[in-house]
Backbone bond lengths (Angstrom), bond angles and torsions (degrees), N, CA, C in turn:
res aa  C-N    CA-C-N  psi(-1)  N-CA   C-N-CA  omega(-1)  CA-C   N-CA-C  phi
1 X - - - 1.449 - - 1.524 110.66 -
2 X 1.300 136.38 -46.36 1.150 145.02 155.96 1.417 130.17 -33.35
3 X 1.434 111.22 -42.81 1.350 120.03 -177.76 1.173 106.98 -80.73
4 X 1.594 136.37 -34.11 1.420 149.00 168.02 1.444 111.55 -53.36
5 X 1.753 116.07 -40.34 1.459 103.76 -179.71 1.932 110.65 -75.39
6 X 1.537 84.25 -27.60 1.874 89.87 176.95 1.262 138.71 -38.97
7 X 1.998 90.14 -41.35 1.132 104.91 -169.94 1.464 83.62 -90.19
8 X 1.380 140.20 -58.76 1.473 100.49 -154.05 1.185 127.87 -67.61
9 X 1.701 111.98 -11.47 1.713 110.63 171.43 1.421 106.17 -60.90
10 X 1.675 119.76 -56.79 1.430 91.13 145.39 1.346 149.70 71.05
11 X 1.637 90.28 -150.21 1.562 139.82 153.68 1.769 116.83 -55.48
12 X 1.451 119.99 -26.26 1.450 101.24 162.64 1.641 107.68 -99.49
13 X 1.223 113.84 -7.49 1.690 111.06 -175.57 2.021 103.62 -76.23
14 X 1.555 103.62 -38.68 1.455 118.31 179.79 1.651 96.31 -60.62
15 X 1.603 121.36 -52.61 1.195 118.16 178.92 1.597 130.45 -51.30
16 X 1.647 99.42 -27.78 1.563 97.13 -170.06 1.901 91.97 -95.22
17 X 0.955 125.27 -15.43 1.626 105.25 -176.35 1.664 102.62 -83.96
18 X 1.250 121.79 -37.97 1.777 113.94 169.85 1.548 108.00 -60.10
19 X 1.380 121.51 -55.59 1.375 100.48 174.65 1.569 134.13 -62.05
20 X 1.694 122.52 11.80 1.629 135.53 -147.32 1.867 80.43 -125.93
21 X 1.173 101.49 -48.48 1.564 104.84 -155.62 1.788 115.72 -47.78
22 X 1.564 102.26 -27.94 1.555 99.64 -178.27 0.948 116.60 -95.83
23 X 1.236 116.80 8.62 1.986 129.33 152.60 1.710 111.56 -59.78
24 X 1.289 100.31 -56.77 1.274 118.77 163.59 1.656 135.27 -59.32
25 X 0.778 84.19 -47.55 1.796 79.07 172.89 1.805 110.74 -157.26
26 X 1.562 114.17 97.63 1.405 125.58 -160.54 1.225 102.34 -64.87
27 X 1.298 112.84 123.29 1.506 148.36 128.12 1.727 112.14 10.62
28 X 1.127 122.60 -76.80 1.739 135.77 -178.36 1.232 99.51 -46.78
29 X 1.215 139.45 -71.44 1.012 164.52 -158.67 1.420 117.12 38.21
30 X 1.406 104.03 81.58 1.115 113.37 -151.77 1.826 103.80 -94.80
31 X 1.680 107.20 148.72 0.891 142.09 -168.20 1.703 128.20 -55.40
32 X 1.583 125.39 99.40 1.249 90.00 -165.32 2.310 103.50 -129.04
33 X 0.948 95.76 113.97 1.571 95.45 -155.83 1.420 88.08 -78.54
34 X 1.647 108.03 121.87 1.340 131.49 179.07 1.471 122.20 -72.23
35 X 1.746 132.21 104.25 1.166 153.20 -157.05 1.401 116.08 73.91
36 X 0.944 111.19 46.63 2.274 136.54 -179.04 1.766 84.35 37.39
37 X 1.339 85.81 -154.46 1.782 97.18 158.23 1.265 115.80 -44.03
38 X 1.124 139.08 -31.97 2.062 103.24 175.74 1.474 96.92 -84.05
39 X 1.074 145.17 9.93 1.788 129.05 166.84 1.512 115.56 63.78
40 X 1.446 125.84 164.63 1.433 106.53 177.75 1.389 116.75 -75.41
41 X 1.707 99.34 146.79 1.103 136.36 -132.14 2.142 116.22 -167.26
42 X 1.377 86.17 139.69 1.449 85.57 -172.64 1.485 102.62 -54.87
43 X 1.694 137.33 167.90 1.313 152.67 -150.19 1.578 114.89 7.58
44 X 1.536 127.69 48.77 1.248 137.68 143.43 1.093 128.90 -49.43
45 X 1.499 114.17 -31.71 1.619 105.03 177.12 1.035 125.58 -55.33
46 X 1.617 161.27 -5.97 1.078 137.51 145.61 1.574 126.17 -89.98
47 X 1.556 92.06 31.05 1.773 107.88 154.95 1.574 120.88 -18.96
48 X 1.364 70.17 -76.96 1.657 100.11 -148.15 1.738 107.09 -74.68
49 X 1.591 107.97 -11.62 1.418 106.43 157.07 1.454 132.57 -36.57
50 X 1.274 119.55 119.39 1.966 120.68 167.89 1.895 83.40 85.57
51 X 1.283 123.36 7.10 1.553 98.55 -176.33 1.676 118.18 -99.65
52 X 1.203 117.15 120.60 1.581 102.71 168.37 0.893 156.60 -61.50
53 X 1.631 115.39 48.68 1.247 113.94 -175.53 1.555 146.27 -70.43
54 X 1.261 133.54 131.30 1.283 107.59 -163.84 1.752 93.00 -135.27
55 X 1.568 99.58 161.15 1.577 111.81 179.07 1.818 116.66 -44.11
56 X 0.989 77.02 124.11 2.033 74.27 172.39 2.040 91.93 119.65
57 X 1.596 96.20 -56.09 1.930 79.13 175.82 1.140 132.31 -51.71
58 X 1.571 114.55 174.34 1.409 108.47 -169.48 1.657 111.44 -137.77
59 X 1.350 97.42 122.36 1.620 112.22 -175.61 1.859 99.70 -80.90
60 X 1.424 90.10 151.29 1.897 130.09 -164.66 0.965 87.03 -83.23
61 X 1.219 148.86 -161.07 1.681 149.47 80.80 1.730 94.55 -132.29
62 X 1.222 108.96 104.68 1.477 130.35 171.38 1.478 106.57 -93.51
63 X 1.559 115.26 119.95 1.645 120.69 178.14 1.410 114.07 -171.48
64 X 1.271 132.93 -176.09 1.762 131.16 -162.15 1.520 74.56 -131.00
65 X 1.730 81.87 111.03 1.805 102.56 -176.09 1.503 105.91 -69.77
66 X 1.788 121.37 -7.25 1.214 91.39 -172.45 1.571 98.64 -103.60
67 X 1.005 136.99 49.49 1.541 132.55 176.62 2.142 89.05 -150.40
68 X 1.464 127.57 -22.96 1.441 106.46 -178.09 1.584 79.65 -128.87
69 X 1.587 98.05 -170.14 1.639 142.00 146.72 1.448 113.37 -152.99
70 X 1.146 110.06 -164.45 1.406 134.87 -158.86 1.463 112.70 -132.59
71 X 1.335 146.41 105.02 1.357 142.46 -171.98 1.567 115.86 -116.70
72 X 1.021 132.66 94.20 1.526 123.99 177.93 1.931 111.87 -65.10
73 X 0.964 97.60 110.33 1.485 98.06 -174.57 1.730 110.03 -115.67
74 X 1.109 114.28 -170.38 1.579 127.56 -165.41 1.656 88.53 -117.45
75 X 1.529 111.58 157.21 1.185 118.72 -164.70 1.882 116.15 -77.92
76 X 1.321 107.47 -10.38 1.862 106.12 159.42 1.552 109.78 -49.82
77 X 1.474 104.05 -64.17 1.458 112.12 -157.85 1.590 105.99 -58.24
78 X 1.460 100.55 -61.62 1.611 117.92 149.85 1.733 100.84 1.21
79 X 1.336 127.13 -116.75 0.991 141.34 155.92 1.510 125.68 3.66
80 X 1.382 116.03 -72.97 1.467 126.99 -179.26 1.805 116.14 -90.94
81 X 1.240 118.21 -6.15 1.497 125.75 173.00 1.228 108.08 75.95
82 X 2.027 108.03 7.52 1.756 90.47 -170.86 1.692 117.66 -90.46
83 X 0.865 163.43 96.41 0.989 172.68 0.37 1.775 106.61 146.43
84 X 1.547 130.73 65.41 1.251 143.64 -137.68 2.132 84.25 -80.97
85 X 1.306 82.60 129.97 1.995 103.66 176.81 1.637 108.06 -56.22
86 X 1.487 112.21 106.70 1.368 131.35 -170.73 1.866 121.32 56.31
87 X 1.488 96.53 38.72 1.690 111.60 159.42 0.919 93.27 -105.78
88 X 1.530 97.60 172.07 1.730 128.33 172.41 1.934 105.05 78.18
89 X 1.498 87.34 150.07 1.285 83.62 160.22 2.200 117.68 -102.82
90 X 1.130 109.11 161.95 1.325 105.96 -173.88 1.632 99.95 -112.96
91 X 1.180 95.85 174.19 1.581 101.34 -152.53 1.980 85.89 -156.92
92 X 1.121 135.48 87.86 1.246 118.75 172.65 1.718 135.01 -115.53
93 X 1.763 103.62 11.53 1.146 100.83 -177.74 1.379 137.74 -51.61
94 X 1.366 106.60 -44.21 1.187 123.66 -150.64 1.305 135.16 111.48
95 X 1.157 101.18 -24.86 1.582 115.87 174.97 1.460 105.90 -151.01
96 X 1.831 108.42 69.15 1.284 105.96 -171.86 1.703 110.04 -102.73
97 X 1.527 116.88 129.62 1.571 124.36 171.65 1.727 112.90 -78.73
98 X 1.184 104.72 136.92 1.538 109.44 -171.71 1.471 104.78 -133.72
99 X 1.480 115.41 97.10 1.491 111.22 159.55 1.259 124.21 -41.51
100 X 1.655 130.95 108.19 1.417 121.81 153.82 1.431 147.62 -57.58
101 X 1.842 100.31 101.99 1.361 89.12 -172.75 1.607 131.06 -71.76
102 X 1.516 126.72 -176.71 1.757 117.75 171.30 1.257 85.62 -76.85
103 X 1.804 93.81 143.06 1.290 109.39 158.94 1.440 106.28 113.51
104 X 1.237 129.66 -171.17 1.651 134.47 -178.62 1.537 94.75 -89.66
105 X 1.203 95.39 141.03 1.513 130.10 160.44 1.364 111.12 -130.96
106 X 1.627 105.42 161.22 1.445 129.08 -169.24 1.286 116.01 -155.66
107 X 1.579 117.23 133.20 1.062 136.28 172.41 1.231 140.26 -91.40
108 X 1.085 139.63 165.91 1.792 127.22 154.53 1.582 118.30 165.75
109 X 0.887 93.67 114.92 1.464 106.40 167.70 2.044 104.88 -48.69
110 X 1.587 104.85 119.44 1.615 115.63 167.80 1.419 115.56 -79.91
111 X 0.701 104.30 14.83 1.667 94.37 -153.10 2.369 91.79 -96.41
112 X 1.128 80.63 140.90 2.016 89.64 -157.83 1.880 92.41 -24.85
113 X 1.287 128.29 165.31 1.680 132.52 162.36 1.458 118.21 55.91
114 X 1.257 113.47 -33.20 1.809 123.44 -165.19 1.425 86.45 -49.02
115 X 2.025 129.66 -84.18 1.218 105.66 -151.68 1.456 125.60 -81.62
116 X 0.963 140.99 -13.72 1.489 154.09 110.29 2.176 98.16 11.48
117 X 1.487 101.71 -55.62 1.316 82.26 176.85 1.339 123.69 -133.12
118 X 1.520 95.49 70.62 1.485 134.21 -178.95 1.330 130.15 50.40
119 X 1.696 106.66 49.17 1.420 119.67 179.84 2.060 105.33 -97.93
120 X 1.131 106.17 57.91 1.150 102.05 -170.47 1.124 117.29 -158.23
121 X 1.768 134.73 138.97 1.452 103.09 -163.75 1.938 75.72 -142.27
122 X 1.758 91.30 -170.04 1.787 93.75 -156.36 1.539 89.14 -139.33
123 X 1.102 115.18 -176.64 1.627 104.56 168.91 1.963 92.53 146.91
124 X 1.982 90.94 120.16 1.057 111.04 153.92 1.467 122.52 -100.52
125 X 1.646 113.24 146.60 1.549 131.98 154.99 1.468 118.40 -118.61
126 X 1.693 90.26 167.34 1.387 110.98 160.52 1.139 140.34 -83.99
C-alpha cells in the first residue's frame, strides 16, 4: 500500500515539473538572426532593441569567421571589451546558433578593436 502512494506522489510531482518547464524556457524557440541581413557586424549593439527575445530562442550570428567570432562573456568584459585569459565561451564558425539562456547574456566580438567599436550586443530574459 505504501509503495502505490509513492509512486503516485511520484507521478503527479513528475507531472507538475513537465507541465512548469515551458514557463521556463519556451518550447518554439524561435529564431532570431543577429544584425537582420547584414549579420554580426561592427555597431550592432542596438540590435536587440524593441526585440522579443525570450529564454529558450535561438540567436544567428552570421559573419566571415576569418576577420570575426562570437564570445559569450560575463558582464565586466561586456562593459570594458577586455577579454579575461580563458573566459567566455567562443563561438567561431561563422554561422554560429546560440541558445538563449534566462537571465543576461553578453556578447562580443575578441578580435583586437571590434567590441570597443560596437560589435557587441547585451540582452536580458525571462
Amino acid at each position: 500500500m505504501a509503495r502505490g502512494s509513492i509512486s503516485s506522489v511520484m507521478l503527479v510531482l513528475l507531472l507538475g515539473v513537465i507541465c512548469t518547464a515551458p514557463s521556463v524556457v519556451r518550447g518554439d524557440g524561435q529564431e532570431w538572426v543577429v544584425g537582420d541581413k547584414m549579420g554580426w557586424r561592427f555597431g550592432v549593439t542596438s540590435w536587440v532593441k524593441d526585440k522579443p527575445i525570450h529564454a529558450g530562442d535561438v540567436l544567428v550570428f552570421n559573419y566571415d569567421p576569418t576577420a570575426h567570432d562570437v564570445v559569450e562573456v560575463d558582464e565586466d568584459a561586456y562593459n570594458t571589451c577586455m577579454m579575461p585569459i580563458g573566459g567566455g565561451t567562443p563561438h567561431t564558425s561563422g554561422n554560429d546558433r546560440v541558445v538563449v539562456p534566462a537571465g543576461k547574456s553578453f556578447f562580443v566580438c575578441s578580435m583586437p578593436g571590434h567590441c570597443a567599436n560596437g560589435m557587441k550586443i547585451a540582452l536580458s530574459t525571462k
